[in-house]
MARKE-370736 format. One record per atom (N, C-alpha, C, O): x, y, z; residue in one letter. Coordinates in pm, whole numbers, plus 50000, padded with zeros to 5 digits. Layout:
<recs>
XYZA ...
</recs>
This chain:
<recs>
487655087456023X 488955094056002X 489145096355852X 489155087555766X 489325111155831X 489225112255688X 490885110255619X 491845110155696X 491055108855486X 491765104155445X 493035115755405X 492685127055371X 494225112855410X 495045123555352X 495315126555230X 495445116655158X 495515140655159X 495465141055012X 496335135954978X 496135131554865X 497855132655036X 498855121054985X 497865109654970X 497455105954860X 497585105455060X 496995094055074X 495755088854963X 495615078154905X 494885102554960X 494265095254822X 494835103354667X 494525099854553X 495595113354700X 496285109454543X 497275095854518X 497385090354408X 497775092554607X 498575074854591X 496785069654560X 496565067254441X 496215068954605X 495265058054599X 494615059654405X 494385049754335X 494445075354354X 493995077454262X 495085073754150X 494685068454046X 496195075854165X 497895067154123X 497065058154099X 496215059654011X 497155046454177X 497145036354142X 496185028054084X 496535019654002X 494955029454119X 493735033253981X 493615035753855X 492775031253778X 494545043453832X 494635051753721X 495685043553624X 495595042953501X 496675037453704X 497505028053638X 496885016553644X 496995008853548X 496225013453741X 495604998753682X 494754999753561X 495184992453472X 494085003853541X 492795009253439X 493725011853334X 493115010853227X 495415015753309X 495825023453213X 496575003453172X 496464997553064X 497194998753287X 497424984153223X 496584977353187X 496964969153103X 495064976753227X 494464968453190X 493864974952993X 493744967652896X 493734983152996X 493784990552871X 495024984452774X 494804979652663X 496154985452827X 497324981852749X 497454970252718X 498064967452615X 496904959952805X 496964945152771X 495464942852687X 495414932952614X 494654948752691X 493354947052584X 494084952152462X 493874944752365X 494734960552441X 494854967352321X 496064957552248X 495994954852128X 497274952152345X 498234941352262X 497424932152191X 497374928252075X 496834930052291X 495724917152224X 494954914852142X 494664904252087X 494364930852124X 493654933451997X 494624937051858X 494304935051741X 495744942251901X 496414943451777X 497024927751764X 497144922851651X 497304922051853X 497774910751835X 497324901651711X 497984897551616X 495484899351758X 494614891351712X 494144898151530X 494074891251429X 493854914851543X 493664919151419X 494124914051277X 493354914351181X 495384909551270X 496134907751223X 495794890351124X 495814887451004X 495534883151240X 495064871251168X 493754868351111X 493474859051035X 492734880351171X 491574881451156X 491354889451026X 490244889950973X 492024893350995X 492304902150848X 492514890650745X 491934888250640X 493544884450808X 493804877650671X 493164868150690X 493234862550581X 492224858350789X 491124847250757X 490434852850675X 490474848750559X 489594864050712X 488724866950688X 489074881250524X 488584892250500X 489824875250473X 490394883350326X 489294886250240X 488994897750209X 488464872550190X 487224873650087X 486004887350154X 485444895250078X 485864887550271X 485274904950351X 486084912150335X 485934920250244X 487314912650419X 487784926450432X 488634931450350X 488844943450370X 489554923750211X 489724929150109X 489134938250063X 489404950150079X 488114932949988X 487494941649878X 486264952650002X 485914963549959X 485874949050114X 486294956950145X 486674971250190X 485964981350183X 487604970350226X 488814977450270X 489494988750076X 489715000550053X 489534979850018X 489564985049887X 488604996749843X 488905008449815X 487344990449844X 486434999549793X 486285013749937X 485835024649904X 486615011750051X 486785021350138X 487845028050121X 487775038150190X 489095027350045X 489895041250007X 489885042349892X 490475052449854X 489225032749772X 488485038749661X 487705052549716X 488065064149699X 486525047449787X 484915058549817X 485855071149829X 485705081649768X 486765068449911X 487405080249956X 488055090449865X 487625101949853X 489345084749785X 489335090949678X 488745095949587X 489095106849542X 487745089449540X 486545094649479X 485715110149537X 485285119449469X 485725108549683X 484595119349748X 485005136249723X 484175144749751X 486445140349665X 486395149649587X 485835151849419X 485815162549357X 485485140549377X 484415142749247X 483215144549329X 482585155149339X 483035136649371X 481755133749464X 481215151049463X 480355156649395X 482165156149573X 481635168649620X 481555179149521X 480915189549531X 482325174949415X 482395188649265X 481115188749227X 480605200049225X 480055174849181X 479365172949149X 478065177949207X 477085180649138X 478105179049359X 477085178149416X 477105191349450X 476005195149492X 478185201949446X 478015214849489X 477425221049295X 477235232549253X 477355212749250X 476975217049067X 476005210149084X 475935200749005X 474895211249183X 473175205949226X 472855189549201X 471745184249202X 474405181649174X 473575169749097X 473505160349244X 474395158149325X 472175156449241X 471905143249351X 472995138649409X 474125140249365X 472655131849524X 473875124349577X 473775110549520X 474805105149478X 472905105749517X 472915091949406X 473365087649306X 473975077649270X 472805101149241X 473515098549068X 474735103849095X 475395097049016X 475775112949164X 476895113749172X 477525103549203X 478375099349124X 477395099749272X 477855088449324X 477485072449234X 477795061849289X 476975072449129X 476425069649052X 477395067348935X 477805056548893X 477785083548877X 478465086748809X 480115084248836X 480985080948755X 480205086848978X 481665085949010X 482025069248992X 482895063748925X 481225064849061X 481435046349023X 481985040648857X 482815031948831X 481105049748755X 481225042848633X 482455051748562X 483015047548460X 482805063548622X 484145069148571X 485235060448621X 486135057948541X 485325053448783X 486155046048803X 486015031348736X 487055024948749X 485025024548670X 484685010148611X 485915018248487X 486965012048470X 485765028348427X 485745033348289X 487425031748308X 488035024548229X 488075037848404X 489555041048411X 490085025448416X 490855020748332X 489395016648554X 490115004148568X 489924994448501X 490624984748528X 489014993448398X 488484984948264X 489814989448147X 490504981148088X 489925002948135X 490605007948000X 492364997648040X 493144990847973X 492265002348192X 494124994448267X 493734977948242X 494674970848207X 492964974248251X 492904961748285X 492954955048119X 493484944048107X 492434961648002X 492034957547889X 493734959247771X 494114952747674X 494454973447860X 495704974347804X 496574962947878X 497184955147805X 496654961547991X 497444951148085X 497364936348052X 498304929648011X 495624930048085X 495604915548084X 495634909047958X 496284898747939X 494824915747852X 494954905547708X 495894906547662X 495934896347594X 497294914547635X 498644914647596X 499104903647710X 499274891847682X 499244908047818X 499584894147920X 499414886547934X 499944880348027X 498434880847840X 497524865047781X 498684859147723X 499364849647763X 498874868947583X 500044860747503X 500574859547510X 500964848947461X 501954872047614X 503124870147673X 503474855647711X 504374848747663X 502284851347838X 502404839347884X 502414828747840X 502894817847871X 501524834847724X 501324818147620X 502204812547557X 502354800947521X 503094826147539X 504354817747404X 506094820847511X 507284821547478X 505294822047656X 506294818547731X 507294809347721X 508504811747718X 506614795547714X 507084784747738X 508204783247605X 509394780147614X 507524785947498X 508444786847374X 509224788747344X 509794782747253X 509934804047446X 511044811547442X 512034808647574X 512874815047637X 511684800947578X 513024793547725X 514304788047686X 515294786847758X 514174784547552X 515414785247502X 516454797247481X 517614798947521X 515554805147401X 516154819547340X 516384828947459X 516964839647440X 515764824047630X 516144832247735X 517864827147733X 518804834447698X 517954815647769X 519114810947814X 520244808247705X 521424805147723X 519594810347597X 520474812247512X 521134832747551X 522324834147581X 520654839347548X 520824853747599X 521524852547694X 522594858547684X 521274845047822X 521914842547943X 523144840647907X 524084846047966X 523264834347824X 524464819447833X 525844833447873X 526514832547976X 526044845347770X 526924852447819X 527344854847973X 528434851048015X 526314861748059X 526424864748132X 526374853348253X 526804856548363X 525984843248236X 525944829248305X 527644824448327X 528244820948428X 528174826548155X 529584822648190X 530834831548239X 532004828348256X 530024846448258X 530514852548341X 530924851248454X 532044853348501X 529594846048518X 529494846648667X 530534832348739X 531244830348837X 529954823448591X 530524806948628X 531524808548628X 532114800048695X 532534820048558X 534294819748590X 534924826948699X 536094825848736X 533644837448768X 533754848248835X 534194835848995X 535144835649072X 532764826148980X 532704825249092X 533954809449109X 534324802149201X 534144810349005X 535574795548990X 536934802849063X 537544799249164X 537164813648980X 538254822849038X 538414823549162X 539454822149227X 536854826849215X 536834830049366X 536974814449434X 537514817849539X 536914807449438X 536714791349449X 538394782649477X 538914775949567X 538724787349354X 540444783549352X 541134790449434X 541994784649500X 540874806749453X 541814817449517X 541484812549665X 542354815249748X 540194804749719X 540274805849858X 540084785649913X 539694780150015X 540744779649746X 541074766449758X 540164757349804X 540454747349868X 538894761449766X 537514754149858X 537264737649713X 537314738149590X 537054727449792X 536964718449692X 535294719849644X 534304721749714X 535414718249503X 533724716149447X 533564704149445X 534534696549441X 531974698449447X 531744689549409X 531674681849247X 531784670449203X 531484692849203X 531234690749043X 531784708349016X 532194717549087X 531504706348877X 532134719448761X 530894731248837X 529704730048864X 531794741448851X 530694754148937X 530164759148816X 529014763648814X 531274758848660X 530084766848560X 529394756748537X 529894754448427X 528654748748549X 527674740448522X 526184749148533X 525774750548649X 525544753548450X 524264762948456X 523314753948507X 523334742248468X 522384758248598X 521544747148634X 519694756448586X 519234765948648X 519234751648499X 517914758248442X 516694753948508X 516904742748552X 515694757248530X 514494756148619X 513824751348494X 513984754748377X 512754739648570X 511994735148452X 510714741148458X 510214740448570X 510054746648377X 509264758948335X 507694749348263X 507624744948149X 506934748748337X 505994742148305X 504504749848244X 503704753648330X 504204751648115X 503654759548059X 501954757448132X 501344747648174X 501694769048123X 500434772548252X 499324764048150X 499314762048029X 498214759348287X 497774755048211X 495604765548146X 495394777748150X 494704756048107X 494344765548024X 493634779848144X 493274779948262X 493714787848061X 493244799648144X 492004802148158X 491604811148232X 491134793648081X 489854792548077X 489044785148149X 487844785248175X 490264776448187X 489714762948333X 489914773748449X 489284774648555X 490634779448416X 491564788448582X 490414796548630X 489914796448742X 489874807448472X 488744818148506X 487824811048558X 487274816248655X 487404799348523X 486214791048557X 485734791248702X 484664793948758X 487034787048742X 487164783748887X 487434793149002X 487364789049118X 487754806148971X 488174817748987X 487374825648998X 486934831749096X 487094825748871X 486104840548828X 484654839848930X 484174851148939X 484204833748974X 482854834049030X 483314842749198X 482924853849233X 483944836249252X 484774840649348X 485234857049322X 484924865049410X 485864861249221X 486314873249231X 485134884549169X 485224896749187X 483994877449089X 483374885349046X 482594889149165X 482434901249184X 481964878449269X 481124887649365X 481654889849486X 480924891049584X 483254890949496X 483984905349513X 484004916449491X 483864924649582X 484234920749342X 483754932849268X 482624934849242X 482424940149132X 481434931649327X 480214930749287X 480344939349442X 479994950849471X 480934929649517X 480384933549701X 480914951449685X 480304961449723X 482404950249606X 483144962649624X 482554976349552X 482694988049588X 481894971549447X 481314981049386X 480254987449471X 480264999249505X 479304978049504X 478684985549613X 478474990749687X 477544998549702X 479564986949777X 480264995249886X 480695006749886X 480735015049977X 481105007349759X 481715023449693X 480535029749635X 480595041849611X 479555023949610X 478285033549551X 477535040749703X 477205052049736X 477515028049761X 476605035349904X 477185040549964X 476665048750040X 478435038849963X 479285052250103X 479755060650007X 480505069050058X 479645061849900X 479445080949867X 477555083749841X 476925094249859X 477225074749809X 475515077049788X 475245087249944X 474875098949934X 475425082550044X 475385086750186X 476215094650239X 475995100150348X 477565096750150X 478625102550233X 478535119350258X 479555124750301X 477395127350233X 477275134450289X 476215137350411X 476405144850507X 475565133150396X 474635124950501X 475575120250628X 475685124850741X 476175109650564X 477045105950713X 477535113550793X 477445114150916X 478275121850691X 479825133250769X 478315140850792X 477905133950886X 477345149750769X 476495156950858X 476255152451020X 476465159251120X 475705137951009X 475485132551112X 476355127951181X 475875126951294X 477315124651179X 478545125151247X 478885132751301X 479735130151386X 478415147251283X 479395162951310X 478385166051446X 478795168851558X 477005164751407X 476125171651457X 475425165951575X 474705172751649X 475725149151596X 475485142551680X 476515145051795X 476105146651910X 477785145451767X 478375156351889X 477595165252006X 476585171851983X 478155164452119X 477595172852226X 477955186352234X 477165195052272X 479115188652200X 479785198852271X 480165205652084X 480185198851982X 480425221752098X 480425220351950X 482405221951916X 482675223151796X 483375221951995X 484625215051973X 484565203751966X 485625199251921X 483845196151987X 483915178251939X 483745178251816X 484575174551733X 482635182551796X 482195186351646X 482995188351562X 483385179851482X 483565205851567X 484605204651514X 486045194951494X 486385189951387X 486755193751618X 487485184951586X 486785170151477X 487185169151361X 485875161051530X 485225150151425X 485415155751255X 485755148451162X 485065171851244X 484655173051090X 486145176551086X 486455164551088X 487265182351083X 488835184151091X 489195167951064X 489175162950951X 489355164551123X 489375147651106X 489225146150981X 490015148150889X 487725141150981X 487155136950855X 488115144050692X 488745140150594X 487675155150753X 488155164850569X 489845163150569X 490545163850469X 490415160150736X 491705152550640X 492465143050614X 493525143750551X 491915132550664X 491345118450609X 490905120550453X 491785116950375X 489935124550404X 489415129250255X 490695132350179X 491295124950101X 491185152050239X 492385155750127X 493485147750156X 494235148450059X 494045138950260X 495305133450226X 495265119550150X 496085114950070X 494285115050188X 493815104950100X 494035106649956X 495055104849891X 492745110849916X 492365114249766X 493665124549722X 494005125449604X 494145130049798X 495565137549736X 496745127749685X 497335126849577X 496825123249765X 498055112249742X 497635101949646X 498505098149567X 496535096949639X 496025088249545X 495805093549415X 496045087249313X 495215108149417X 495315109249229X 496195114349194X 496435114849074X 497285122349319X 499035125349270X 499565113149187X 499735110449068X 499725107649303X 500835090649275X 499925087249132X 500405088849020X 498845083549151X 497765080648943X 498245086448872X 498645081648766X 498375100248910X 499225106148787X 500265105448745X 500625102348631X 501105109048868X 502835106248825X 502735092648768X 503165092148652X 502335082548811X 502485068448789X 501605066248600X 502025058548514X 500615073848589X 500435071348448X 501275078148348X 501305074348231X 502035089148398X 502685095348335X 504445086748316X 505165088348217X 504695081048396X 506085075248420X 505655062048304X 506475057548224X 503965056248318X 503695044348202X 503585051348080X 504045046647976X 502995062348087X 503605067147938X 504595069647903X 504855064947792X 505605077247963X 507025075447923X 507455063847872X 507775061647755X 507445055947969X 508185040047914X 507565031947813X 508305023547759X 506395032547777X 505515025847673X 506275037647519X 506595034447405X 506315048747576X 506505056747428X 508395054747406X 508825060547306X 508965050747451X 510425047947507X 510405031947477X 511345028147408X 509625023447511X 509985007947448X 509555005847301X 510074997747224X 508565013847274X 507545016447137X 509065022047034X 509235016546925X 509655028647064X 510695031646982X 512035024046995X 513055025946929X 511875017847064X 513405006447050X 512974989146986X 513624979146958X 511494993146985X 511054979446921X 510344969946976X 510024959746914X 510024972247097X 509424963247203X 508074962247201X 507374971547243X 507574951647156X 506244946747150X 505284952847283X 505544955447401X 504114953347201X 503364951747332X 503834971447439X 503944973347560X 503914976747377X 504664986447460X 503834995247585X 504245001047686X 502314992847520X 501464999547626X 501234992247759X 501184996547874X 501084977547700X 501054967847807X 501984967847914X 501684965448031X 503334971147864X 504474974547976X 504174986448049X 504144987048172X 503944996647964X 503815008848023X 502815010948132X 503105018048229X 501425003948118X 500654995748222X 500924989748345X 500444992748455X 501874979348312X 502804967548406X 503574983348554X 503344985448673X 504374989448459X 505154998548519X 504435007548622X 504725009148741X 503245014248538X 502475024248609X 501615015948766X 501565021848875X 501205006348750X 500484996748805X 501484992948919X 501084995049033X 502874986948902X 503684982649002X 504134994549069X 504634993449180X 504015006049013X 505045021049081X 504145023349242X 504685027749343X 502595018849229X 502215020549331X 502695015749448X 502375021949549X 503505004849460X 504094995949574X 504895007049568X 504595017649515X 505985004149628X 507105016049671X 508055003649690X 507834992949747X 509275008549619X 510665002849665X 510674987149609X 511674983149550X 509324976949633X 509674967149556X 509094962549456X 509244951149412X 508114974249392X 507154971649245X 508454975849174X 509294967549139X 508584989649152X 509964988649025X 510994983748993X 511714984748893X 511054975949126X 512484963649124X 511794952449010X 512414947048918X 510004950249053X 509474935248966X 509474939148856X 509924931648769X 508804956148809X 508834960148732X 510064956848638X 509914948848547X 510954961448654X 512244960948634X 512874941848524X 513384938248418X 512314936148655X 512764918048633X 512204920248501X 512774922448394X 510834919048534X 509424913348429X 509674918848288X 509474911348193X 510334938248259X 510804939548090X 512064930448158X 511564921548226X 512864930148159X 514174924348156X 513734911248136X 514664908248061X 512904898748143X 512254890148094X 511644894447971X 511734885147891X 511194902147932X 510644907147812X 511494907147697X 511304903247582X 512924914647779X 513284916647672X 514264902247607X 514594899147493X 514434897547711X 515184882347704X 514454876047545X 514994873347437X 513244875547584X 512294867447529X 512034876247357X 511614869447263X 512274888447343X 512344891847219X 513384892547146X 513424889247028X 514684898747238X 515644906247150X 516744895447122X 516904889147226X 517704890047004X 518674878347026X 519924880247107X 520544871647170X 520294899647088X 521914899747165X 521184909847370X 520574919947404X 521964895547448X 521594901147627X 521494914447652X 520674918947732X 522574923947567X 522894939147588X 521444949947520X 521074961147556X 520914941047416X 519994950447353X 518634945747469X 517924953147537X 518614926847458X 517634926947581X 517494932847686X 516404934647739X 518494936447727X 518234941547905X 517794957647897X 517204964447981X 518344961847745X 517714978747671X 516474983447779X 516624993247852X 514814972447781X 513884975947824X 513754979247963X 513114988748009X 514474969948031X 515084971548195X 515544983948199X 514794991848256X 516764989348147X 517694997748208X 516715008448160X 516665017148247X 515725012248029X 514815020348047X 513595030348156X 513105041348179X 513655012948200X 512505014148315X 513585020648422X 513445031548477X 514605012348437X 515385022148594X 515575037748544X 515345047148620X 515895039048442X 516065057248433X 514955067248418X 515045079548407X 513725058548422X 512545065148413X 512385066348595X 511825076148644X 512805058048659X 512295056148766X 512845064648880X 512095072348940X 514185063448911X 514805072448926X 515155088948945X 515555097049028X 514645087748783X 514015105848817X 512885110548822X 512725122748830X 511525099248818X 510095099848894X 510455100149043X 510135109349118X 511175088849082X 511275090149250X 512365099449304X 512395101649425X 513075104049237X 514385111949332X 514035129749282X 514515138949348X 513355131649189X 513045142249139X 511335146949117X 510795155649186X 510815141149033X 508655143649032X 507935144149166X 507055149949230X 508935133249169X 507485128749324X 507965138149465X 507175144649534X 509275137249485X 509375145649619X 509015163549552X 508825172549633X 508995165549439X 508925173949385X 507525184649403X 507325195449459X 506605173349309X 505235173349352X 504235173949455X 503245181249464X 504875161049565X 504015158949608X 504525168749775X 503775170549871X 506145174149762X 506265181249846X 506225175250009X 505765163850016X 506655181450142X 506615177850265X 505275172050327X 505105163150410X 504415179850260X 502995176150361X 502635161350330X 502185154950425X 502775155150210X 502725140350214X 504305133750217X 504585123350157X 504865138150261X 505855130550308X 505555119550424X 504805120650521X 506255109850391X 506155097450523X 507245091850563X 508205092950486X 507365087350642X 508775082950693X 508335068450654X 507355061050662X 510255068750585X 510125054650468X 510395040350558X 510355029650496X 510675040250707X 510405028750795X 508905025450790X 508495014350755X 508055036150828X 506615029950827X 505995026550710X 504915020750716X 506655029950576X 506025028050462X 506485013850453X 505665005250419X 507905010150485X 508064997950497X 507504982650595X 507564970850559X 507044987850711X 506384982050751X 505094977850692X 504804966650650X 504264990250695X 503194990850586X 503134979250498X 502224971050489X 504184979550439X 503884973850279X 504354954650349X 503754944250323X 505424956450426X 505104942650512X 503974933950562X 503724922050546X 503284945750639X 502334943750697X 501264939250609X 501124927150596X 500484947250546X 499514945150452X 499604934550339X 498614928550298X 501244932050279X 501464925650192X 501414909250239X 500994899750173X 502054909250390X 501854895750452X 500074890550461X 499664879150441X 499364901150491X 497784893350560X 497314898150402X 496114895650393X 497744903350290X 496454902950151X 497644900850064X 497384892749974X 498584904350061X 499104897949903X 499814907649842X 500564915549900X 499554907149700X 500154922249635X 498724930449633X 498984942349611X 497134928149650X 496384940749662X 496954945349805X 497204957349807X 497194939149911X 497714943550009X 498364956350017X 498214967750061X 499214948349949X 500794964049881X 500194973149813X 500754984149817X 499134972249746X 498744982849670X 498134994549766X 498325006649751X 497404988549864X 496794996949950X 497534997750067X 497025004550156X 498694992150092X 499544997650209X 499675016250271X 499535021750381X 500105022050098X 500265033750143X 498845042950201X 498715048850308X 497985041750101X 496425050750120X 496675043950295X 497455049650371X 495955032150335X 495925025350451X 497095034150573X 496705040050674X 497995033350545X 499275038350659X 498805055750652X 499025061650758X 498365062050570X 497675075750566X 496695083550609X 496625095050652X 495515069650575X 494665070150703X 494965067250827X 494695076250907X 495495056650874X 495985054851020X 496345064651101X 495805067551208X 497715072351025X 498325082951071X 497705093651039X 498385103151079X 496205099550956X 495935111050996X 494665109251136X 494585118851213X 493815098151158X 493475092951287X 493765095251375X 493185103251449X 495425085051418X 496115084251513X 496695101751551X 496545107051661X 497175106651461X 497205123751480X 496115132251534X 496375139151633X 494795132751475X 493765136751562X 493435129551731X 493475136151835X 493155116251722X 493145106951844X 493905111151976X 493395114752082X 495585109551937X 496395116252063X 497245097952023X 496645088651969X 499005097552079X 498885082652079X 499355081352190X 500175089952220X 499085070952293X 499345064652372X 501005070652458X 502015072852390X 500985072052581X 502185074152651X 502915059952691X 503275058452807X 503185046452567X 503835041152614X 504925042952735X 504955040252856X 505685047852653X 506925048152728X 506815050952865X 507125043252956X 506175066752880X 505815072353037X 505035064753118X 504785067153236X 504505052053027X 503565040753103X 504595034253201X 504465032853323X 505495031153134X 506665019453145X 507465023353227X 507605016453327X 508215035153213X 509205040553293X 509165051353362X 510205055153414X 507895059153380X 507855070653433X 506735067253582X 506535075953667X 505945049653590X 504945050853672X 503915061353640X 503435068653726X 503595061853515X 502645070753462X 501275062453405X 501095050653434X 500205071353310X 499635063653281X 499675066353141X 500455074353090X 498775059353075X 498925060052925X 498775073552831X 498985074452710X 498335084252927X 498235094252868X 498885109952924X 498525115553028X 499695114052845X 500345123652914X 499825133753008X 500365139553102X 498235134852943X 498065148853044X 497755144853178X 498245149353282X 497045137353168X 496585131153337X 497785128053437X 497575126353557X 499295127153372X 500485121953467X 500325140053494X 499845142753604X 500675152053405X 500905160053485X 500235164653620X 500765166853729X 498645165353573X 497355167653645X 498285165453813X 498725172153906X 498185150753761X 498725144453933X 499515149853965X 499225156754063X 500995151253916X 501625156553921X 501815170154007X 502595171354101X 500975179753958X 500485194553960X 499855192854109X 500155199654207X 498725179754102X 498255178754230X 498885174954360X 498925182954453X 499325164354368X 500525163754500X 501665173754505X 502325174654608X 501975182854378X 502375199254474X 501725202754551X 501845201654673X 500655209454469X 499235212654581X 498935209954739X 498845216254845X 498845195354681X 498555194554794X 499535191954951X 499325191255072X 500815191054845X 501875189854948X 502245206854997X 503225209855065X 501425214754955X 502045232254998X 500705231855085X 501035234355201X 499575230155077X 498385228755161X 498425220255283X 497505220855365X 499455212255297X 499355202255425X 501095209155511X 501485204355617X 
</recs>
């Protein structure tokens, strides 16, 4: 007795949803688990993960080079030691000024809280006022300043010791990583394209790829720029009000702008500590701070949406997650690579197709939209045929 087409489209239903839950519960699980497996395993997939949206950014030199006949080796070769050249020059303006800062930290903990003391007894009468007006008993005097004891670091030469071996064959692993996946990276994307069956697979795979590449490497040497340009501003802007060290800030600034939303806030603290620590009257100290916010301000509310225009636009919930996300399982490199990272995802997940949660959940569907219509389409069918 043969079967009815109700009968086996219910039967293909329900197949189709099992296979689509059992999919859905592998995939919680895998995102579940990813997550801790990232951050055990940090000393791998840091650096990395790093040097993989380095390669990337890079692969438009890459390709200038190589369509101007030069090898894929030595391009790739070359592109490596232009990037040693850029992040050596940041690292040489940034860390040895930030040597001394720290060193004669400890020194100036007086002359902070001496600066404070104004605005300390501001707050201490602000918040007495409020105290009496709503009759709450204190235990002791509320302006009583209470100071953190500040324990001067110790030597930095014990620290590198212990450190440095560890991070150097990091940047040893990372460098490499970035030499051989552009050494190959045209090679790859060939073989990638061409190993395809069908030649729309193909295409779609190389569509993919090239925009993965331009949104990548777009957004990454935009934001480099705006962001070295916003550290030059403020370095040539503290350089004239007197502020030591001015490139080093301008560094600090350009370097934190990459986070979004909570680098120019640290930015921000760190001169406002700066300036504590140089200037004697609070109003001229905080000068370097309120610098940095008006530089910032009209980089982010004006340059950047300016520049970088709709097509890299992102919606600022996922950037926030992002920078959650990544910042919880790596740190602040985390944050640094939140955005490149959330860019790739989403130009992927855009080619890929994503998931019909919802129609999973509430429609008795399966995870993917077209197959609910299919069925759909089919028990018409077959309900006008019977």
């Amino acid at each position: 007795m043969s079967q009815k087409p109700n009968d086996r489209a219910e039967i293909d239903r329900r197949r189709d949803r099992l296979l689509a839950s059992l999919a859905l519960i592998a995939g919680v699980g895998l995102m579940l688990a990813i997550p801790f497996a990232l951050r055990a395993g940090a000393e791998f997939f840091l650096p990395l993960t790093a040097a993989l949206v380095i390669a990337i950014a890079l692969v438009p030199l890459l390709e200038w080079m190589e369509r101007r006949r030069f090898p894929s080796a030595l391009a790739a070769l070359i592109a490596v030691i232009v990037f040693l050249i850029v992040a050596n020059t940041a690292l040489v303006l940034i860390v040895v000024p930030a040597t001394d800062w720290f060193g004669i930290l400890p020194s100036r903990i007086g002359q902070i809280q001496s600066n404070l003391a104004p605005v300390i007894d501001i707050y201490s009468q602000l918040e007495k006022f409020l105290d009496e007006t709503v009759q709450m008993l204190a235990t002791g005097p509320v302006a009583a300043a209470q100071t953190a004891a500040f324990a001067a670091p110790r030597s930095l030469l014990q620290f590198a010791a212990t450190s440095a071996p560890s991070a150097l064959i990091q940047t040893f692993f990372a460098l490499l990583a970035i030499y051989f996946f552009l050494a190959g990276w045209t090679k790859l994307r060939k073989k990638t394209i061409s190993s395809r069956d069908s030649y729309d697979g193909a295409l779609a795979i190389a569509r993919v790829i090239q925009n993965v590449v331009d949104s990548t490497s777009a957004y990454v040497l935009t934001i480099a720029t705006i962001n070295l340009s916003l550290g030059a501003a403020v370095a040539l802007s503290l350089y004239l009000v007197g502020m030591p060290s001015p490139l080093m800030w301008g560094g600090i600034v350009a370097l934190l702008n990459f986070v979004p939303y909570f680098g120019p806030i640290l930015a921000a603290v760190l001169l406002a500590l700066g300036g504590l620590m140089v200037f004697n009257d609070v109003w001229i100290a905080l000068l370097p701070a309120a610098i940095q916010i008006g530089f910032h301000l009209v980089e982010a509310n004006v340059i950047t949406p300016l520049v970088l225009g709709r097509r890299l636009t992102m919606n600022p919930l996922l950037i926030l997650v992002s920078l959650s996300f990544w910042g919880w399982v790596w740190g602040t490199p985390g944050a640094l690579l939140a955005v490149p990272l959330l860019i790739i995802i989403q130009t992927v997940a855009a080619a890929a197709g994503k998931p019909d949660i919802a129609g999973f959940l509430f429609e008795a569907g399966t995870l993917t939209a077209t197959p609910r219509h299919e069925n759909h389409d089919n028990l018409k069918e077959d309900a006008q045929d019977g």
